[in-house]
MARBA-3410 file (N, C-alpha, C, O; in Angstrom, 1 decimal):
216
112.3,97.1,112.9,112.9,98.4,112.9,113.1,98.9,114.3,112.2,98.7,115.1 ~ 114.5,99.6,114.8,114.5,100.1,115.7,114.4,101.9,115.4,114.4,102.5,114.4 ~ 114.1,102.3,116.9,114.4,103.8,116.8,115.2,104.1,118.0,115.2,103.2,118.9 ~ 115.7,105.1,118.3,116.6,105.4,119.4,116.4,107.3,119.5,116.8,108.2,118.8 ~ 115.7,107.3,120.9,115.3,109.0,120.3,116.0,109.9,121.7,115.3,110.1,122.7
116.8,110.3,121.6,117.7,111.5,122.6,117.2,112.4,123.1,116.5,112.8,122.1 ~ 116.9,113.0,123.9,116.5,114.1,124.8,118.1,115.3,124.8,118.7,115.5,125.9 ~ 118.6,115.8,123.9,119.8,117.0,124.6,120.5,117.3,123.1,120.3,116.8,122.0 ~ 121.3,118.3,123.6,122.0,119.0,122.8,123.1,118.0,121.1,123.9,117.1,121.2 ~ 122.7,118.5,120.3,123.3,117.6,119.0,124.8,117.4,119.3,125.2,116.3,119.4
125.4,118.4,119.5,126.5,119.0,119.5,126.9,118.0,120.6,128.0,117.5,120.3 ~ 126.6,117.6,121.7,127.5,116.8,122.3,126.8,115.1,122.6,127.5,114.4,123.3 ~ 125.2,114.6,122.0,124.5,113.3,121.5,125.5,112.8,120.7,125.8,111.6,120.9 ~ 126.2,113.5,119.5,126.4,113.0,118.2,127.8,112.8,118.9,127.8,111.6,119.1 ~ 128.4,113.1,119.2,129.7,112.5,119.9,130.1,111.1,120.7,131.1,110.6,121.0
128.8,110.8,121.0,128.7,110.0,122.4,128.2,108.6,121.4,128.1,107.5,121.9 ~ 127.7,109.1,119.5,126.9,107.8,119.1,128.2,107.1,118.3,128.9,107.7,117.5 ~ 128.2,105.6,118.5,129.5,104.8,118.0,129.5,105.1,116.7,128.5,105.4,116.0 ~ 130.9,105.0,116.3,131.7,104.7,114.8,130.3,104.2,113.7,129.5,103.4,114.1 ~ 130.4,105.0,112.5,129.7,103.9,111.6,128.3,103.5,111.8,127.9,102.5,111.2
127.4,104.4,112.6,126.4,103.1,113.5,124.9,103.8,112.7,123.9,103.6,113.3 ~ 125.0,104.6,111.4,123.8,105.1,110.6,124.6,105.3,109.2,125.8,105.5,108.8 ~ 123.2,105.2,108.5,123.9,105.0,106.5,123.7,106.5,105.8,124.1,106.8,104.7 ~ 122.9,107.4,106.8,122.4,108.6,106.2,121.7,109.6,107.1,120.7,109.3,107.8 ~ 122.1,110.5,107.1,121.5,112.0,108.1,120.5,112.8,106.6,120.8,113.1,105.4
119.3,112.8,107.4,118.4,113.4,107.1,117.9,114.5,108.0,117.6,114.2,109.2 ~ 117.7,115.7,107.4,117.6,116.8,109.1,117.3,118.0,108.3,118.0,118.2,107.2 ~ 116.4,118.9,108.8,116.3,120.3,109.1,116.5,120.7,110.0,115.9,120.4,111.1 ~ 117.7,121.8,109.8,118.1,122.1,111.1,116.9,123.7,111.4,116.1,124.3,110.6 ~ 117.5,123.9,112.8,116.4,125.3,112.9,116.9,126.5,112.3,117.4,127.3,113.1
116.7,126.8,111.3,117.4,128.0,110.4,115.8,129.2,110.4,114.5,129.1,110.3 ~ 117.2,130.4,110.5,115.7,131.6,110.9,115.3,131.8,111.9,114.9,133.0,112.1 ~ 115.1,131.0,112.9,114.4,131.1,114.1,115.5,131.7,115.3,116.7,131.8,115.1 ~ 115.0,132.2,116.6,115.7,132.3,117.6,115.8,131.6,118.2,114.7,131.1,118.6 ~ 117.1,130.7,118.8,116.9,129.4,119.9,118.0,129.7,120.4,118.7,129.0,121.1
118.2,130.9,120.2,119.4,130.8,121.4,120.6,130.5,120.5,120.7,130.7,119.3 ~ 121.7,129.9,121.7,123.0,128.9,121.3,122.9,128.9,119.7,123.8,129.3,118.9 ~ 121.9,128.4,119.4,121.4,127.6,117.8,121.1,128.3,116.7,120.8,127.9,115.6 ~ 121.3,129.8,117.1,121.3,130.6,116.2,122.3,130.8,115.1,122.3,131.1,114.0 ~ 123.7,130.3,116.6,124.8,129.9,115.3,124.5,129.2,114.1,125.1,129.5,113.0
124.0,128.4,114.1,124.0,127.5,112.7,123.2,128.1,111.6,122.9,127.6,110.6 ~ 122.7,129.7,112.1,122.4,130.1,110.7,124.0,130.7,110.3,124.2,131.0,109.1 ~ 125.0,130.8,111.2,126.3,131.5,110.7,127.2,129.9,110.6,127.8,129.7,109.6 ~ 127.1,129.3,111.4,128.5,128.1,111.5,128.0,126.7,111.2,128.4,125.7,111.9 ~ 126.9,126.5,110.1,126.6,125.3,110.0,127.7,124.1,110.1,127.3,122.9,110.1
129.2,124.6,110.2,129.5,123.4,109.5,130.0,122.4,111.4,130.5,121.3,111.6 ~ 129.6,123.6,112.3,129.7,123.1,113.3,129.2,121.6,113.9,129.6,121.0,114.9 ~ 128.3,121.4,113.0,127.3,119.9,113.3,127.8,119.0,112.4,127.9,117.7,112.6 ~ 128.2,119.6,111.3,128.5,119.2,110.2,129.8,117.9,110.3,129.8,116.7,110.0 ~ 130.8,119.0,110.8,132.0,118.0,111.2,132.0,116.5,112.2,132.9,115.6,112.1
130.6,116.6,113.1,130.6,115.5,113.3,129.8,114.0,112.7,129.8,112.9,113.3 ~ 129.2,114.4,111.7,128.8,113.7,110.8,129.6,112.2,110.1,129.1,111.1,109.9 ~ 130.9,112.5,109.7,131.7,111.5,108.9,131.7,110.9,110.2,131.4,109.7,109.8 ~ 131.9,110.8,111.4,132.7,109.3,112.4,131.4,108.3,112.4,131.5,107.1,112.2 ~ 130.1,109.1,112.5,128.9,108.4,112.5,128.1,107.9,111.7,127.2,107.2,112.1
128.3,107.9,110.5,128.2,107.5,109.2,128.8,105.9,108.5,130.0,105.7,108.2 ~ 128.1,105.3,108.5,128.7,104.4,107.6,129.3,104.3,106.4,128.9,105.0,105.5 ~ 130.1,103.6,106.2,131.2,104.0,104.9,131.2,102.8,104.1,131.6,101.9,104.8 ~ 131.0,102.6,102.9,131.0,101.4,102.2,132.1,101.7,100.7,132.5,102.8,100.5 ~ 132.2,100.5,100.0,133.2,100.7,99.3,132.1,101.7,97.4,132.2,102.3,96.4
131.1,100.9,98.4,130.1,101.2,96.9,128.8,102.7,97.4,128.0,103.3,96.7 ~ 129.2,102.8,98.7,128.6,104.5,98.5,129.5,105.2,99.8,129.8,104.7,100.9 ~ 129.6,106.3,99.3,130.0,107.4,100.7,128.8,107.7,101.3,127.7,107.3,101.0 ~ 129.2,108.8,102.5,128.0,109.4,103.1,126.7,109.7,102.4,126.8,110.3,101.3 ~ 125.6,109.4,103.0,124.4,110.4,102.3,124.3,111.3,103.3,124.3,111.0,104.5
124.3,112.6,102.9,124.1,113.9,103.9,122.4,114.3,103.1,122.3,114.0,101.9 ~ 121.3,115.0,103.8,120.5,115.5,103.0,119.9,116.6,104.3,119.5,116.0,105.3 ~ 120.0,118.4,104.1,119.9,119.1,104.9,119.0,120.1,104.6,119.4,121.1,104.2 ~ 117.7,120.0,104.8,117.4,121.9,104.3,117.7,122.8,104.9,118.2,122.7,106.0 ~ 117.5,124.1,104.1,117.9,125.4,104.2,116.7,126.3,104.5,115.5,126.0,104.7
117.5,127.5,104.4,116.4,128.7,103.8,116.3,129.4,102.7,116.5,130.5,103.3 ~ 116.1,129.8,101.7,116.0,130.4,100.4,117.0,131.7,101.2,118.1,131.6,101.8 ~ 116.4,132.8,101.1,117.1,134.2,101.9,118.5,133.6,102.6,119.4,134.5,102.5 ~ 118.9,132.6,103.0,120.0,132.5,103.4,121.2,131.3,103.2,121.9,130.7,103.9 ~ 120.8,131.6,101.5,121.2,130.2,100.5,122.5,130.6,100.7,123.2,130.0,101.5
123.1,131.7,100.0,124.7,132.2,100.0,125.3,132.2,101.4,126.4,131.8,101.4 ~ 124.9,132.4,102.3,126.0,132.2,103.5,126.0,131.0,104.2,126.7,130.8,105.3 ~ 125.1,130.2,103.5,125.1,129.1,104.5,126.2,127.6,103.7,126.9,126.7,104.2 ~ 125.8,128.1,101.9,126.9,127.4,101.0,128.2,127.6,101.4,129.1,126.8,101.5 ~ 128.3,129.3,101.9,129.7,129.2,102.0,130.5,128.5,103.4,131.7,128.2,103.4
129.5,128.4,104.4,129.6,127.8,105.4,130.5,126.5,105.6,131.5,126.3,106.3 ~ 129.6,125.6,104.4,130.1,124.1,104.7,131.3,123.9,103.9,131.6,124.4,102.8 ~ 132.1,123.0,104.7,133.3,123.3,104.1,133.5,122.4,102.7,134.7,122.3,102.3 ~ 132.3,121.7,102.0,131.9,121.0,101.0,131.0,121.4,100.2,130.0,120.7,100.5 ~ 130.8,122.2,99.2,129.6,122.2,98.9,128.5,120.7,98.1,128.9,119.7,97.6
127.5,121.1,98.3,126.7,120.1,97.7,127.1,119.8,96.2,127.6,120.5,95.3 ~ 126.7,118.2,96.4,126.5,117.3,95.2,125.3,118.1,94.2,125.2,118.3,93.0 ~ 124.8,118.3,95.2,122.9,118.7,94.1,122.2,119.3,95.0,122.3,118.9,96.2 ~ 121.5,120.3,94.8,120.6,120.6,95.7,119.2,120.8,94.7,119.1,121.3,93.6 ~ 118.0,120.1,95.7,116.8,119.8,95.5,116.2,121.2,96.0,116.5,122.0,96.9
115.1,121.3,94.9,113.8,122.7,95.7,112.8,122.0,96.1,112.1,121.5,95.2 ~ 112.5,121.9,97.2,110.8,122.0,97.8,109.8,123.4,97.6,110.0,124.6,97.8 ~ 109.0,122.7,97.1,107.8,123.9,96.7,106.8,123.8,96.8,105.9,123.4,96.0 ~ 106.7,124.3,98.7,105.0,124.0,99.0,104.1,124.8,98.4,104.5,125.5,97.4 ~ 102.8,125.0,98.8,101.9,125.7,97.9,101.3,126.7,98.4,100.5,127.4,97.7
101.8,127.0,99.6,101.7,128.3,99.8,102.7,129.2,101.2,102.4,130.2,101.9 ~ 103.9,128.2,101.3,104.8,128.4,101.8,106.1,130.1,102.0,107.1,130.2,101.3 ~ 105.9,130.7,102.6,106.7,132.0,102.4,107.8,131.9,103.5,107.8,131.0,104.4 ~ 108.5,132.6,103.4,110.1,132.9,104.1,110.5,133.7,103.3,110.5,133.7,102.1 ~ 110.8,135.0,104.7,110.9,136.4,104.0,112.8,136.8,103.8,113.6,136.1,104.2
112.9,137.6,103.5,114.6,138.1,103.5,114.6,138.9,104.8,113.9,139.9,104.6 ~ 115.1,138.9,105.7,115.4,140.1,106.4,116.2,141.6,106.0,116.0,142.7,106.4 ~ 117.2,141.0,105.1,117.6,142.3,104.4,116.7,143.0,103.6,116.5,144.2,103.8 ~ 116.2,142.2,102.6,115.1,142.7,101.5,113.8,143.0,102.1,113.2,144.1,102.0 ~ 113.4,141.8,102.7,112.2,142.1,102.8,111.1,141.1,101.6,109.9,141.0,101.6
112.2,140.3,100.6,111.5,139.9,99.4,110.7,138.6,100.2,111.2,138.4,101.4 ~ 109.8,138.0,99.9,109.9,136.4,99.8,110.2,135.9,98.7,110.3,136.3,97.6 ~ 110.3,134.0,99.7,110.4,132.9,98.8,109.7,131.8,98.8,109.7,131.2,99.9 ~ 109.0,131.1,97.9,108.1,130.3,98.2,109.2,128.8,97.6,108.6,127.8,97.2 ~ 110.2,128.9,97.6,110.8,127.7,97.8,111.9,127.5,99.2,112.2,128.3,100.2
112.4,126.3,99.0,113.5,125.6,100.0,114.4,125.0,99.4,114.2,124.1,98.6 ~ 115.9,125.6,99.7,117.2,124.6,99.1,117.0,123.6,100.1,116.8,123.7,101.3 ~ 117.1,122.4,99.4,117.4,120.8,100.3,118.9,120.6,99.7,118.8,120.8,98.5 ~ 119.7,120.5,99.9,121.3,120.3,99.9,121.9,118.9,100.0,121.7,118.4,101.2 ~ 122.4,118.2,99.4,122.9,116.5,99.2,123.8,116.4,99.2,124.3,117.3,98.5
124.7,115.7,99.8,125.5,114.9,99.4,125.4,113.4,98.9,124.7,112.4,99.1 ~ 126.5,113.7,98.3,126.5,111.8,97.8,124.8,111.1,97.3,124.4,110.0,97.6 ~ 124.2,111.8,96.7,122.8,111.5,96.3,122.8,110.9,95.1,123.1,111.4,94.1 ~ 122.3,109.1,95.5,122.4,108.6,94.2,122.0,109.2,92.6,121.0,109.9,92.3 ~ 123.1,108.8,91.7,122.5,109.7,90.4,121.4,108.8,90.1,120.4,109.5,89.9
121.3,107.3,90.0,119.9,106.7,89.6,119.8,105.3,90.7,120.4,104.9,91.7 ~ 118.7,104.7,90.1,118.3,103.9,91.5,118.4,104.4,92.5,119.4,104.4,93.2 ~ 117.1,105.2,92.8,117.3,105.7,94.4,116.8,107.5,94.4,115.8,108.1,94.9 ~ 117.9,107.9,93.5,117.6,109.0,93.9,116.3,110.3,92.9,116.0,110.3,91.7 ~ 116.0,110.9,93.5,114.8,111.9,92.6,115.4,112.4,91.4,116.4,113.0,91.2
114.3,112.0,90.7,114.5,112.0,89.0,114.0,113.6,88.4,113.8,113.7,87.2 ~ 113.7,114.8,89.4,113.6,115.9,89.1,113.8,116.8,90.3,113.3,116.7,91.4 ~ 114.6,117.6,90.0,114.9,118.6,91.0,114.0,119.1,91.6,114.5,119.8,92.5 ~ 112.8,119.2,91.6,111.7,119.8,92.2,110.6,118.9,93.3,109.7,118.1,93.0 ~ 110.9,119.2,94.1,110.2,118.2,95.3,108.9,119.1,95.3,109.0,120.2,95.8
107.7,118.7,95.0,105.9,119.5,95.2,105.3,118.5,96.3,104.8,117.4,96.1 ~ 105.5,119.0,97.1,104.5,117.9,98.3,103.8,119.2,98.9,104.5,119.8,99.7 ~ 102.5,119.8,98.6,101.9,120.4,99.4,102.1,120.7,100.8,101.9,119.7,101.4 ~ 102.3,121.8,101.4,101.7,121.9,103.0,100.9,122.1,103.5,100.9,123.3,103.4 ~ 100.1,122.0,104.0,98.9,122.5,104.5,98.7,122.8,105.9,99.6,122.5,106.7
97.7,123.3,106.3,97.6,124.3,107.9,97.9,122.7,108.8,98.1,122.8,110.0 ~ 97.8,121.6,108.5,98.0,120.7,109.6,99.7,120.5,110.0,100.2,120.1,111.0 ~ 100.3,120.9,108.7,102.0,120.6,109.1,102.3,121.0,110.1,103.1,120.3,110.8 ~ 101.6,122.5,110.8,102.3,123.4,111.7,101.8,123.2,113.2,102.0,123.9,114.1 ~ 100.9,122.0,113.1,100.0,121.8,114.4,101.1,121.4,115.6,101.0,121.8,116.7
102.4,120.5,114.9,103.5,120.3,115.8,104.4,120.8,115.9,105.2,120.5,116.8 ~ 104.8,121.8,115.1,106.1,122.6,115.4,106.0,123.6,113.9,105.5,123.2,112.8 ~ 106.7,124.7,114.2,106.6,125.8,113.4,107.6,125.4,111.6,107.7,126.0,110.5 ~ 108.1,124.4,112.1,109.3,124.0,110.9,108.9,122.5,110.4,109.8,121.9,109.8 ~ 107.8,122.0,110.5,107.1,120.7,110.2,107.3,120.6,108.7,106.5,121.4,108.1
108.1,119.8,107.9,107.7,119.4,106.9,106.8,118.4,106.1,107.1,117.3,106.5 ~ 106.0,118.3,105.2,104.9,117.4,105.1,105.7,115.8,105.0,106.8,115.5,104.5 ~ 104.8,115.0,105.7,105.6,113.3,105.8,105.7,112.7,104.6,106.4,111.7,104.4 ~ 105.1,113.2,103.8,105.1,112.7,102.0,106.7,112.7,101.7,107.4,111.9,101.2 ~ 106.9,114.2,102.0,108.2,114.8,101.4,109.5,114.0,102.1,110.4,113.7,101.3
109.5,113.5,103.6,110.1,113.1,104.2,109.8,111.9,103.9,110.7,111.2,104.5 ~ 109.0,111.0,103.4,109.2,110.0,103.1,110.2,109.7,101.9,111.3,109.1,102.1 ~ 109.7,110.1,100.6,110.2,110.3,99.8,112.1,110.7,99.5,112.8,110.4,98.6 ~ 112.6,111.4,100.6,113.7,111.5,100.9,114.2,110.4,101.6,115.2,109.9,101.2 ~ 113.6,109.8,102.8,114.7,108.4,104.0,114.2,107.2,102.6,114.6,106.0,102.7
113.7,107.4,101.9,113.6,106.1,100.8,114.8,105.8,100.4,115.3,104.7,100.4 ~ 115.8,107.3,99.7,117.4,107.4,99.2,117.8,106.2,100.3,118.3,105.1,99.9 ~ 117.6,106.5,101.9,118.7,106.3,102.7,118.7,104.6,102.4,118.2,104.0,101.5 ~ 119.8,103.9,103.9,119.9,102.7,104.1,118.9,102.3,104.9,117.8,102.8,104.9 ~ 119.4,101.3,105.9,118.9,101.3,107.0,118.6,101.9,107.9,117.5,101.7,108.4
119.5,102.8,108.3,119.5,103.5,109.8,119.7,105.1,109.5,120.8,105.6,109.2 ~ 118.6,105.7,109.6,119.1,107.5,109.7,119.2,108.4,111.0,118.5,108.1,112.0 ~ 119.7,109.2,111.0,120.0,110.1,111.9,119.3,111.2,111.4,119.2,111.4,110.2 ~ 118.7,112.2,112.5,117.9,113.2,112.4,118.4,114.1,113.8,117.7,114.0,114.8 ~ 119.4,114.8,113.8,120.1,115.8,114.6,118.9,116.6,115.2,118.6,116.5,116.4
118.6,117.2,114.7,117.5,118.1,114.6,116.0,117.7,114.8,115.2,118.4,114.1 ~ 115.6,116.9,115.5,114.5,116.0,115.2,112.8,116.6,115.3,111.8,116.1,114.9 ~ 113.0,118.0,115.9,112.1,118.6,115.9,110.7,118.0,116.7,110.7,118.0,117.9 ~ 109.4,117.6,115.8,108.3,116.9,116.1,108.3,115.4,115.8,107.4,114.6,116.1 ~ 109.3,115.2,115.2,109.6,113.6,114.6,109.1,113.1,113.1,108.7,112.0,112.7
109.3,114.0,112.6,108.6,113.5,110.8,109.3,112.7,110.4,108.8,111.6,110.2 ~ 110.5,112.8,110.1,111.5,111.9,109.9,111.4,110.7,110.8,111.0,109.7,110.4 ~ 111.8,110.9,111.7,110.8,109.6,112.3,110.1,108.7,112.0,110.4,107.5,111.8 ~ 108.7,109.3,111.9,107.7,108.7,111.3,107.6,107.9,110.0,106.9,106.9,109.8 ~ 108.5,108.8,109.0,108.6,108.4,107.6,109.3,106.8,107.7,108.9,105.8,107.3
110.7,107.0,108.6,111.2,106.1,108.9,110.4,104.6,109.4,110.8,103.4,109.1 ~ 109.5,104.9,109.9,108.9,103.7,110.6,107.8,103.2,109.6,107.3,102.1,109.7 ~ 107.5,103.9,108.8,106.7,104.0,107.7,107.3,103.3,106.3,106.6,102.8,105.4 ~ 108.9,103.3,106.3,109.1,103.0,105.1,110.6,101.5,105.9,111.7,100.9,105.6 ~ 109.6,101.5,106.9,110.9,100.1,107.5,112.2,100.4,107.8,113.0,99.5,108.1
112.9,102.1,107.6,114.7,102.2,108.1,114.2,102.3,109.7,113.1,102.4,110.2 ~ 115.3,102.1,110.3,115.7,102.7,111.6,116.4,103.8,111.8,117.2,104.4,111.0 ~ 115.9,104.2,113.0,115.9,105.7,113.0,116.6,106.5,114.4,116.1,106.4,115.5 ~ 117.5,107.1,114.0,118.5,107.9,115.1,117.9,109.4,115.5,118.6,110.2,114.9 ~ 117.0,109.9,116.3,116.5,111.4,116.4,117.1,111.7,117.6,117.1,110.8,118.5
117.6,113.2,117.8,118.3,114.0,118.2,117.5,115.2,119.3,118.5,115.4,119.9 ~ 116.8,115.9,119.9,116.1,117.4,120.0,116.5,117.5,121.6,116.5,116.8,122.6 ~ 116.9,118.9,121.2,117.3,119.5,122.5,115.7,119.9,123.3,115.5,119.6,124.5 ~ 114.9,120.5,122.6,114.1,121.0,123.3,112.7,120.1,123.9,112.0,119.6,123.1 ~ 112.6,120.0,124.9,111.6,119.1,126.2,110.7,118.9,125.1,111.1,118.2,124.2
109.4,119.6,125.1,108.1,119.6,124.6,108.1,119.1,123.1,107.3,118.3,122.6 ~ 109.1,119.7,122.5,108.8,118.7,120.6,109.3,117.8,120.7,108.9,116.9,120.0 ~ 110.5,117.3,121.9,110.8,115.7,122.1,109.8,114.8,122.6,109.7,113.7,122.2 ~ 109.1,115.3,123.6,107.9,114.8,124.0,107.1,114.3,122.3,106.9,113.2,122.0 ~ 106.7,115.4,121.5,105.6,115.2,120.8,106.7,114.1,119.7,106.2,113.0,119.3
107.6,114.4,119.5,108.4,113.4,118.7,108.0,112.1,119.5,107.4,111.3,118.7 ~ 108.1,111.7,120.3,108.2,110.7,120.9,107.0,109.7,120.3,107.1,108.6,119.7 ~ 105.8,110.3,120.8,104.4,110.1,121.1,104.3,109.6,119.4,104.1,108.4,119.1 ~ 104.5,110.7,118.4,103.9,110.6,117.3,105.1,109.3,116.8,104.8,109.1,115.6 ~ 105.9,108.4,117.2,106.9,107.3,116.8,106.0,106.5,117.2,105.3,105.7,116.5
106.0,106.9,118.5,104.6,105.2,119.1,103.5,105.2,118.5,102.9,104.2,118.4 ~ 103.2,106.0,118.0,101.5,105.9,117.3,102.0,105.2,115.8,101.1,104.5,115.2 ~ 103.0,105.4,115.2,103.5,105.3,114.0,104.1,103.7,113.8,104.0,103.0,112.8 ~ 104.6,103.5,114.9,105.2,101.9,115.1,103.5,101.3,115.4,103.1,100.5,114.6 ~ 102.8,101.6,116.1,101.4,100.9,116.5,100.7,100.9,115.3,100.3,99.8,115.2
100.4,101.8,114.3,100.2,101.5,113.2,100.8,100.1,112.5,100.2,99.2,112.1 ~ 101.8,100.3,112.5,102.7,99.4,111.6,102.4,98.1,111.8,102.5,97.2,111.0 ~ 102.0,97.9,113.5,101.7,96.5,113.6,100.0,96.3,113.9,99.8,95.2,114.4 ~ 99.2,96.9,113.7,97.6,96.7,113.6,97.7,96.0,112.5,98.2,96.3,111.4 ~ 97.2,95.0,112.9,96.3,93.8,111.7,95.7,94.5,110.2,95.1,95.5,110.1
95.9,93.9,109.2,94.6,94.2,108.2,93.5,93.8,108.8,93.5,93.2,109.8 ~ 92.1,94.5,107.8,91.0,94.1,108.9,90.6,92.8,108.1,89.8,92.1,108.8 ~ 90.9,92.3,107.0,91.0,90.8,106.9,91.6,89.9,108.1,90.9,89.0,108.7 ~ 92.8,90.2,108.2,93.2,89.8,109.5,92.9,89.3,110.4,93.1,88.2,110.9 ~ 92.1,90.8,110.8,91.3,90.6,112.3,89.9,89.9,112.5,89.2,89.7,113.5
89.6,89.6,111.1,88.6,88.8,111.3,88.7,87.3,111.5,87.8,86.5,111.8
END
């Protein structure tokens, strides 16, 4: 398995990566948060969006797999956003997960995950409801960490090779090296690309330590 991990902005990495050269984007982008520039994509998601088809692999027996989370509070403007709506959208339901409305004020203890082209069988989840607990260690790497269970369970859909735009602390990553795809990660920002990085090598070094049958 390879990995290939970017240091800089999505918006002009994903331009620069050849024709065809991954089978599936898997990604939370930073929704909710302040980052500046990146705020747009709680208004213009489809801005990342559009460069997705050149980089994608296209076969005669599947189209793109896209798979994106969201935020509950900002499910309606972000549908209306893309200029496709989803095949299916999956809920994640951590166990004690909140995200508030800024208008309201309500919370939500779930997450739209949004699909495209998501196998109807062989492959893809056989219940709309994704339960992978979170717990206080998710957030040790970044404030948007989703559990690696969950993220496993999703790059399983994919092919070989995923792209992760958004790459954050590298979960996707990990899951990746964990479940044998190769893996395309993306992050503008220095310090979670650092911890992305680190947490691949420890994850690839796993992969190749001996059983302890093995090593004896």
């Amino acid at each position: 398995m390879k990995t290939d991990l970017r240091l800089g902005d999505c918006l002009e990495v994903m331009k620069t990566l050849p024709d065809g050269c991954v089978d599936a984007v898997v990604t939370d982008p930073p929704y909710g948060v302040d980052l500046g520039r990146y705020a747009a994509f709680l208004d213009t998601p489809e801005e990342w969006m559009t460069l997705v088809p050149p980089v994608v692999r296209w076969t005669d027996e599947r189209e793109k797999l896209c798979i994106v989370f969201a935020a509950a509070p900002t499910q309606a403007r972000d549908l209306a956003a893309f200029h496709r709506p989803p095949d299916r959208t999956l809920i994640w339901s951590p166990s004690f997960s909140l995200s508030k409305s800024r208008a309201n004020g309500i919370f939500f203890r779930w997450h739209p995950v949004y699909c495209w082209n998501l196998p109807k069988r062989h492959g893809g989840p056989s219940l709309d409801i994704l339960r992978h607990p979170c717990d206080g260690h998710c957030w040790w790497y970044h404030p948007g960490t989703k559990p690696l269970g969950l993220m496993i369970q999703l790059v399983e859909i994919a092919g070989g090779t995923v792209l992760d735009p958004f790459m954050g602390s590298g979960t996707t990553g990990v899951a990746c090296v964990q479940t044998g795809r190769n893996f395309i990660g993306i992050e503008i920002d220095r310090g979670y690309f650092d911890i992305a990085k680190q947490r691949i090598e420890e994850a690839q070094l796993q992969m190749r330590l001996p059983l302890p049958e093995e090593a004896e």
